[in-house]
C-alpha positions in Angstrom: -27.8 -6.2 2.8 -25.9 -7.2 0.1 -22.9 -4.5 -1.4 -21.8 -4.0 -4.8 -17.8 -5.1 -4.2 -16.6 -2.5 -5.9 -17.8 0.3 -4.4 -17.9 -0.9 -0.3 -15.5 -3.4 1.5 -16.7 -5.3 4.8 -16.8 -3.0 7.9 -15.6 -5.8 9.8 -12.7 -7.5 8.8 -10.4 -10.3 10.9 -6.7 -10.4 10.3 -7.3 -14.4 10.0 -9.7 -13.5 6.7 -7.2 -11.4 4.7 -7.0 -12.3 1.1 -3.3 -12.1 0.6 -2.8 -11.4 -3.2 1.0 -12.1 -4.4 2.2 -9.8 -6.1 6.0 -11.1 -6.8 8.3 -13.0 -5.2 8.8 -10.6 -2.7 5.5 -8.9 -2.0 1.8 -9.6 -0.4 -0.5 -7.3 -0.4 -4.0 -7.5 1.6 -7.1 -4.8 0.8 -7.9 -4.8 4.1 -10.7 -1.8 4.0 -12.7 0.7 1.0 -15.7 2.2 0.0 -15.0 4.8 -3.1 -13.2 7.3 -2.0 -10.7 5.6 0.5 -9.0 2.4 1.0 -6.5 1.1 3.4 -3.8 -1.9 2.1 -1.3 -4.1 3.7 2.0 -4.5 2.0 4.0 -7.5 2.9 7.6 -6.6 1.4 10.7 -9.0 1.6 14.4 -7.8 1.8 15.0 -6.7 -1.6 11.7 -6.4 -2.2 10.8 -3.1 -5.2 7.9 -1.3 -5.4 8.7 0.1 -8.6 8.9 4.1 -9.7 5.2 4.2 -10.9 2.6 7.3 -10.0 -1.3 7.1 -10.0 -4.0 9.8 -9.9 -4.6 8.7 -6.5 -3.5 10.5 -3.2 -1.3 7.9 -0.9 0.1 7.6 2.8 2.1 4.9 3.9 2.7 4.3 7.5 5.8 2.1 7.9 4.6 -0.7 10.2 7.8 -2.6 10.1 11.4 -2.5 8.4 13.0 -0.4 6.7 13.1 1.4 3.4 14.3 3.7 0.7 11.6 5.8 -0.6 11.9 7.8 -3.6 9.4 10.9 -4.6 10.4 12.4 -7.9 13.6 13.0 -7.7 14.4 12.6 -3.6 15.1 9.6 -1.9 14.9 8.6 1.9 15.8 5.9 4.3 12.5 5.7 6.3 12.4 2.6 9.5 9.5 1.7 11.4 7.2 4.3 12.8 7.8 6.7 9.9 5.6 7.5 7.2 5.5 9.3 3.7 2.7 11.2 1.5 2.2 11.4 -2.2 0.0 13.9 -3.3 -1.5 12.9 -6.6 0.5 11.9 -10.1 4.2 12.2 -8.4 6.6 9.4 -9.4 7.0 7.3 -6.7 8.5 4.0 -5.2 10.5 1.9 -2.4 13.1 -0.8 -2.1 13.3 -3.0 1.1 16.0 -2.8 2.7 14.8 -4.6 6.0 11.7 -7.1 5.9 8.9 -5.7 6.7 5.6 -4.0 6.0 3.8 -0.8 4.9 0.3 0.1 5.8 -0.9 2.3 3.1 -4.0 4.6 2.3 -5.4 5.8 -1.6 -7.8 8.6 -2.0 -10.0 7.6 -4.0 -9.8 4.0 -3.8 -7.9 2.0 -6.1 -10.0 0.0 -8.5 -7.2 -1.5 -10.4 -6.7 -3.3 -6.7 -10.4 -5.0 -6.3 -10.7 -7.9 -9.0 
């Protein structure tokens, strides 16, 4: 059965298949699962690498796979390593700067739409 792509991801999906989307120099990010109200992302960040102060109407974890990084929520910031995670409940200014490779595994309630092309 055929599923409308924007409302319903595959239920089954291999590492090998990710679609790796670039976002700059210094970040990948996979959609790796969604239907419309959840989806799960892979964030591939080099040293360095910013995701800039920005906030959505979504709700977001992030599970720090790999690395290290400082995270920022409104006006507090945090060195966060691998193991740790954050939450931002909806419309808070948010972001994180590399400061070790590595990855985030993150979660949006509902699913991000501006994500699926």
């Amino acid at each position: 059965m055929q599923k409308n792509t924007l409302s319903f991801s595959q239920m089954f999906l291999e590492s090998s298949n990710y679609n790796w989307e670039k976002i700059d120099e210094n970040l990948d990010r996979a959609v790796v699962g969604f239907d419309a109200s959840l989806m799960l992302t892979i964030v591939r960040f080099k040293k360095g690498g910013i995701g800039y102060l920005h906030q959505h109407i979504h709700s977001q974890v992030a599970y720090i796979a790999s690395g290290s990084f400082e995270v920022q929520i409104e006006e507090e910031k945090r060195v966060l390593k691998t193991g740790d995670s954050f939450f931002i409940p909806t419309n808070l200014m948010h972001g994180v700067v590399c400061l070790e490779e590595g990855t985030l595994i993150e979660s949006f309630s509902p699913m991000r739409e501006d994500f699926i092309k």
